[in-house]
C-alpha positions as a printed NumPy array, in Angstrom:
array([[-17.784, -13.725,  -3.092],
       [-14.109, -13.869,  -3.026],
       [-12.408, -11.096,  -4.492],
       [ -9.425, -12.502,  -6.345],
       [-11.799, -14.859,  -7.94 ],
       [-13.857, -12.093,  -9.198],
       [-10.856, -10.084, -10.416],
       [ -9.854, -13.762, -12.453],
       [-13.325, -13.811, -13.975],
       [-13.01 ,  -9.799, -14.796],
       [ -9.647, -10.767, -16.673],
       [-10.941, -13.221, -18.626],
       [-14.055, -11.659, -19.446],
       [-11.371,  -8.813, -20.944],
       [-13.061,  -6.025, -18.323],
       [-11.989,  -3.222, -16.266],
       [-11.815,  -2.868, -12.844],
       [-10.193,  -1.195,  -9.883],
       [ -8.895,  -2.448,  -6.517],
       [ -8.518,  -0.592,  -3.206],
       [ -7.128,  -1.467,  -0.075],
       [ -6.5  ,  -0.344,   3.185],
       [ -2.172,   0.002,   3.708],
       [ -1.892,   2.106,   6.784],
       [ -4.239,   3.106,   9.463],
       [ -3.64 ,   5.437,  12.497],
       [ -5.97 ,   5.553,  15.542],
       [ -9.425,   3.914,  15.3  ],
       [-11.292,   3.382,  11.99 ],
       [-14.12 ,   1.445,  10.983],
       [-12.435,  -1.679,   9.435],
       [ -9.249,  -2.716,   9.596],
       [ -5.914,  -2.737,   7.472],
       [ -5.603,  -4.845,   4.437],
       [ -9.42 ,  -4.593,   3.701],
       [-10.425,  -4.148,  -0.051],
       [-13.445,  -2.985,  -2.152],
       [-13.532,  -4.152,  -5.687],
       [-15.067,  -2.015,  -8.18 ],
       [-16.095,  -3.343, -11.332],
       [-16.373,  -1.351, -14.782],
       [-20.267,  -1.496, -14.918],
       [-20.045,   0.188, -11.017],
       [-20.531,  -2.273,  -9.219],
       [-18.722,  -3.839,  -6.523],
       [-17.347,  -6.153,  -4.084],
       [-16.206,  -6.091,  -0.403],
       [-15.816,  -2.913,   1.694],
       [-13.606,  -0.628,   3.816],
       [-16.078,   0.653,   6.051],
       [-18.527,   2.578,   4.502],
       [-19.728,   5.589,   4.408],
       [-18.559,   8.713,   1.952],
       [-15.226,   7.181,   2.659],
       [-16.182,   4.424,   0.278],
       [-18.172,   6.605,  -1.793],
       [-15.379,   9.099,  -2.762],
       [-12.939,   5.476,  -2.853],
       [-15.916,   4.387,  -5.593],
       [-15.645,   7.274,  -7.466],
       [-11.865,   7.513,  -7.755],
       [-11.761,   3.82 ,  -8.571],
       [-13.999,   4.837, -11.422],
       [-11.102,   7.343, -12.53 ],
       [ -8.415,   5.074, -11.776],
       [-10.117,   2.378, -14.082],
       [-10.306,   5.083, -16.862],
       [ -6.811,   6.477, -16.251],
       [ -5.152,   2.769, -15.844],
       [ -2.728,   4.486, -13.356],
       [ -2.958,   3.636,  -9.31 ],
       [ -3.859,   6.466,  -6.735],
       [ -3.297,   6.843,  -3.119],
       [ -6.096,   8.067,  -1.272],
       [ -5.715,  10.   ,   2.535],
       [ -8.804,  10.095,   4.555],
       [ -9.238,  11.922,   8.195],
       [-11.827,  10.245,  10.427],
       [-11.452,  13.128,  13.582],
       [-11.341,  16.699,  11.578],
       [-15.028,  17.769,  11.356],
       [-18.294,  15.9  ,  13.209],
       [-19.992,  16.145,  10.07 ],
       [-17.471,  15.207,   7.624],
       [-18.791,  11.162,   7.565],
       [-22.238,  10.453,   8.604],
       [-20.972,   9.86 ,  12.251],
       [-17.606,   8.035,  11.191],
       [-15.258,  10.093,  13.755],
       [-13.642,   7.458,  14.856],
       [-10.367,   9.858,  15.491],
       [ -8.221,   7.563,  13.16 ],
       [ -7.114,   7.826,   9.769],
       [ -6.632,   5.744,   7.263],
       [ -4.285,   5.35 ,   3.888],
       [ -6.085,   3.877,   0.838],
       [ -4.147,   2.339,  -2.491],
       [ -6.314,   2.029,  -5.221],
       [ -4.742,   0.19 ,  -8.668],
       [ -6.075,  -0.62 , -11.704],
       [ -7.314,  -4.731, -12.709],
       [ -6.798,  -4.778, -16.301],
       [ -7.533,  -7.355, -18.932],
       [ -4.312,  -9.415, -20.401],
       [ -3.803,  -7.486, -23.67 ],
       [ -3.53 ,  -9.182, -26.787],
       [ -1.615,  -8.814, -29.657],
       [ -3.299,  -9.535, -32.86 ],
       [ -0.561, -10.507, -35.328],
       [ -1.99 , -10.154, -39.206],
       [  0.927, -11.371, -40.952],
       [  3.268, -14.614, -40.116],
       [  6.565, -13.773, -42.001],
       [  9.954, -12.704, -40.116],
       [  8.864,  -9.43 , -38.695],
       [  5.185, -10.971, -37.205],
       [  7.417, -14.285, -35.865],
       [  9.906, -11.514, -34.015],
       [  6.875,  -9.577, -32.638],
       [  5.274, -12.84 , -31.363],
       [  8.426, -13.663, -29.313],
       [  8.991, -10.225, -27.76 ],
       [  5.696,  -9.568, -27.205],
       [  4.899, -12.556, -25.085],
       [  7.58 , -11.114, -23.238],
       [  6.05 ,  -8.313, -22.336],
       [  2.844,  -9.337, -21.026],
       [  0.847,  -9.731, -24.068],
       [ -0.836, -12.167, -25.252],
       [ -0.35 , -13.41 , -28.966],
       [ -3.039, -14.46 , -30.99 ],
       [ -1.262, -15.093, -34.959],
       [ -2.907, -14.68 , -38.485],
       [ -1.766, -15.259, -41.747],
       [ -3.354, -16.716, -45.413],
       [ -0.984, -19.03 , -45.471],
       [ -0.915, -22.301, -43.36 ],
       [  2.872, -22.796, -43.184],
       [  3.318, -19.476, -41.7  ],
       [  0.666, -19.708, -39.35 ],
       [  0.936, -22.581, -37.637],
       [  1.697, -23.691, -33.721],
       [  5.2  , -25.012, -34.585],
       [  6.353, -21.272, -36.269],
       [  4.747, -19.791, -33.368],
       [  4.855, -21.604, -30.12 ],
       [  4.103, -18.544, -28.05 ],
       [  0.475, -18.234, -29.17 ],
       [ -2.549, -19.104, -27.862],
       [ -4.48 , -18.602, -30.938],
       [ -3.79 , -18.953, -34.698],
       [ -5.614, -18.696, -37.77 ],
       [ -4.521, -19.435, -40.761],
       [ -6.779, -19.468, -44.682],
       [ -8.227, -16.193, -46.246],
       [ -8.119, -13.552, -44.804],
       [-12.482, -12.737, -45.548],
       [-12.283, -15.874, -44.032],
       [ -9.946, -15.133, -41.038],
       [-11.457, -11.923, -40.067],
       [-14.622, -13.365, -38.276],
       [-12.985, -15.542, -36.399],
       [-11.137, -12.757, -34.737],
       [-12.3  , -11.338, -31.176],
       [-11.016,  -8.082, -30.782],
       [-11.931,  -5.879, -27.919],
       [-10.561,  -2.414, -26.674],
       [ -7.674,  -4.383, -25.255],
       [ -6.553,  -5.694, -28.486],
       [ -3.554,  -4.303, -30.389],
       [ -3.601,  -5.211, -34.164],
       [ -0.161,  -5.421, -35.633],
       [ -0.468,  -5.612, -39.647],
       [  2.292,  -7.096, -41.435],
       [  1.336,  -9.043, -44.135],
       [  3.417,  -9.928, -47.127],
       [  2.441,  -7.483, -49.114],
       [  0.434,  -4.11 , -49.759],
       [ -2.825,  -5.556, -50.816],
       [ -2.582,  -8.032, -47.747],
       [ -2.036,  -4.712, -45.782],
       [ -4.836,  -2.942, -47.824],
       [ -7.582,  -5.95 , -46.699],
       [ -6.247,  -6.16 , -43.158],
       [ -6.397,  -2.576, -42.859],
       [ -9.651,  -2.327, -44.607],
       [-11.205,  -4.778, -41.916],
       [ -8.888,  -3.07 , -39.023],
       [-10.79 ,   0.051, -39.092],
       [-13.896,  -0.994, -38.312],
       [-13.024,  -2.362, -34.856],
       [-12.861,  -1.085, -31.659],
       [ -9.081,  -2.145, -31.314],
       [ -6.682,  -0.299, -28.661],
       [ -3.939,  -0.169, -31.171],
       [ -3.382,  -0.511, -35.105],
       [  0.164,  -0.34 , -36.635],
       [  0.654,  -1.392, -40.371],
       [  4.177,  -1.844, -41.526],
       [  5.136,   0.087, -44.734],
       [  6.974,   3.779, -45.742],
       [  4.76 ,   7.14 , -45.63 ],
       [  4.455,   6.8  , -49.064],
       [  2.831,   3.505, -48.914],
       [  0.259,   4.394, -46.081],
       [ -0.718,   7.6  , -48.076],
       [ -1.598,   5.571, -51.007],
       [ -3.36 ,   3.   , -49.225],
       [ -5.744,   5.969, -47.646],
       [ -6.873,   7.227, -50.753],
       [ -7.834,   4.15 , -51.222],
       [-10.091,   3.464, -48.157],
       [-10.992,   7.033, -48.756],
       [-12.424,   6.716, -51.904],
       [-14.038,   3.559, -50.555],
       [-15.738,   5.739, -48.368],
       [-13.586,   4.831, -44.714],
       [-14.007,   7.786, -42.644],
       [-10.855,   9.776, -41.342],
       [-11.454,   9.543, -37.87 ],
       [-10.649,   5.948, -38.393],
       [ -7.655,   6.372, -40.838],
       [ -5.814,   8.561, -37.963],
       [ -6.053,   5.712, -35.695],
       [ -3.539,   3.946, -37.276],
       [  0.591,   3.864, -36.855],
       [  1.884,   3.86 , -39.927],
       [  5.094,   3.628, -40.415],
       [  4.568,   1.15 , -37.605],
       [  7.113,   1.408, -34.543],
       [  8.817,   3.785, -32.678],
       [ 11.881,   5.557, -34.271],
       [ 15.   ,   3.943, -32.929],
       [ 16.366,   3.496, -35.872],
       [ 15.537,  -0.334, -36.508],
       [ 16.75 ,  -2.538, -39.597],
       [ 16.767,  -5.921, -38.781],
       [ 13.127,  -7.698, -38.379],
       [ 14.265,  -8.214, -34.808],
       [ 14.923,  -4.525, -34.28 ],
       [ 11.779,  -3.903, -35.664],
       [  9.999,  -6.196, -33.649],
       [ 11.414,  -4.657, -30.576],
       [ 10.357,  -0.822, -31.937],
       [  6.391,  -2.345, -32.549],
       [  6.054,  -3.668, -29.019],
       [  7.637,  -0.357, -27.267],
       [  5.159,   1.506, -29.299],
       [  2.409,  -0.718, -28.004],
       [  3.629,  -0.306, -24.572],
       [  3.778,   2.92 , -24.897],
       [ -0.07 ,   2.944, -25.86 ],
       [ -0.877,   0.53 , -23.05 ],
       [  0.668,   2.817, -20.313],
       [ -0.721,   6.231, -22.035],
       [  2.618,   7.591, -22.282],
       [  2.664,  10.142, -25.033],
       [  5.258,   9.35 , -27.425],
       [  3.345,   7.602, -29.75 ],
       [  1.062,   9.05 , -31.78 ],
       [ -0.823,   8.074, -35.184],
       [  0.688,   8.815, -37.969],
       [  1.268,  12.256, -38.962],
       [  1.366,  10.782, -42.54 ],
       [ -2.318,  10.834, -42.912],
       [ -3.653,  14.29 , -43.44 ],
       [ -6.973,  14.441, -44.649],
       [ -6.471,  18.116, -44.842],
       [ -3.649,  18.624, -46.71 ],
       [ -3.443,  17.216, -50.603],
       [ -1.418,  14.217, -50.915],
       [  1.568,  13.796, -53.003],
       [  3.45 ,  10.766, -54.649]])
């Protein structure tokens, strides 16, 4: 099995996996530079370099590296101790990089007015891919939004189950209007999406919880969401604000710790109007 065709099919399939390969060997090893291991999500894997608890500690960190979605360089001595290796002293060493394979991340755009058309552009430039909603068809349609490889357009009860949305999904809600917000949220929720961002003030997101709370939505999956949506650079123009959303989805992608959910949401703490 070829391993770059299995890392295509992982991609697609929107699955995690982790690739390690040999970049520098000294002395005598067991295989040679440039070979790889694949390791797939469910453990499994494809391809070696050479066996042995080398490849079972490189299995183990791929597992980590898959979880972290940040590379790792692994150092391995063949020649210190006879019974480091089940009878691998090959008096070498070897250099191992092992870097995440990560599905293509989509953004989920609920909402097809000026801000959602901005996002669409800049985030195909980052690396995303768009997939566009709205409940209207002339703001949801392939000639308002080129970049897409998806869009759905009619209500949204209607929308919603056409929607795949995965762990590698990030759902951008700006409709045009608060109860658009309040169903897209609603249905938002309940998935198992990387990211959710709704556009709107504080006050707006606190009244929108009370409702979902006294529909009976949970609050571990009210704190999932960024609201006011964006980081905080200051943004005005739908364009700005475009370019605030997808930093604060890159900044979820890459686990850096800026962004948070919303401290507006505090299920603890009475709200106020």
């Amino acid at each position: 099995m070829d391993i770059f065709e299995e890392i295509v099919l992982l991609r697609k399939a929107g699955r995690k996996g982790a690739l390690a390969t040999i970049v520098e060997v000294q002395g005598s090893i067991p295989s040679h530079e440039s070979s790889k291991i694949l390791v797939r999500d469910d453990g499994s894997f494809v391809g070696t370099v050479g066996g042995g608890c080398v490849e079972a500690e490189v299995w183990t960190a791929a597992l980590e590296v898959m979880r972290e979605e940040k590379p790792r360089r692994l150092h391995f001595n063949l020649n210190a101790n006879p019974e480091y290796d089940n009878g691998l002293i090959c008096g070498g060493s070897l250099d191992i990089f092992i870097e995440p394979v990560l599905a293509t991340p989509t953004a989920l755009i609920l909402g097809g007015g000026h801000v959602g058309l901005h996002v669409a552009k800049v985030a195909k430039i980052a690396g995303f891919d768009v997939v566009v909603a709205d409940d209207r068809e002339a703001f949801a349609n392939k000639e308002r939004f080129p970049e897409a490889s998806e869009i759905c357009a009619g209500p949204w009860e209607d929308v919603f189950p056409k929607l795949h949305v995965s762990n590698h999904t990030y759902l951008v809600l700006v409709t045009r209007g608060h109860k658009g917000d309040l169903d897209c949220l609603r249905w938002a929720v309940t998935t198992e999406a990387r990211y959710i961002g709704m556009i709107g003030s504080k006050r707006k997101f606190i009244e929108i919880c009370k409702v979902l709370e006294r529909e009976g939505v949970t609050a571990d999956r009210i704190e999932r969401v960024h609201s006011p949506i964006g980081l905080d650079i200051g943004a005005l123009t739908p364009e700005e604000i475009a370019v605030a959303i997808v930093a604060e989805m890159i900044a979820v992608r890459r686990n850096a710790t800026p962004s948070l959910p919303s401290l507006a949401y505090n299920p603890k703490a009475q709200h106020t109007t």
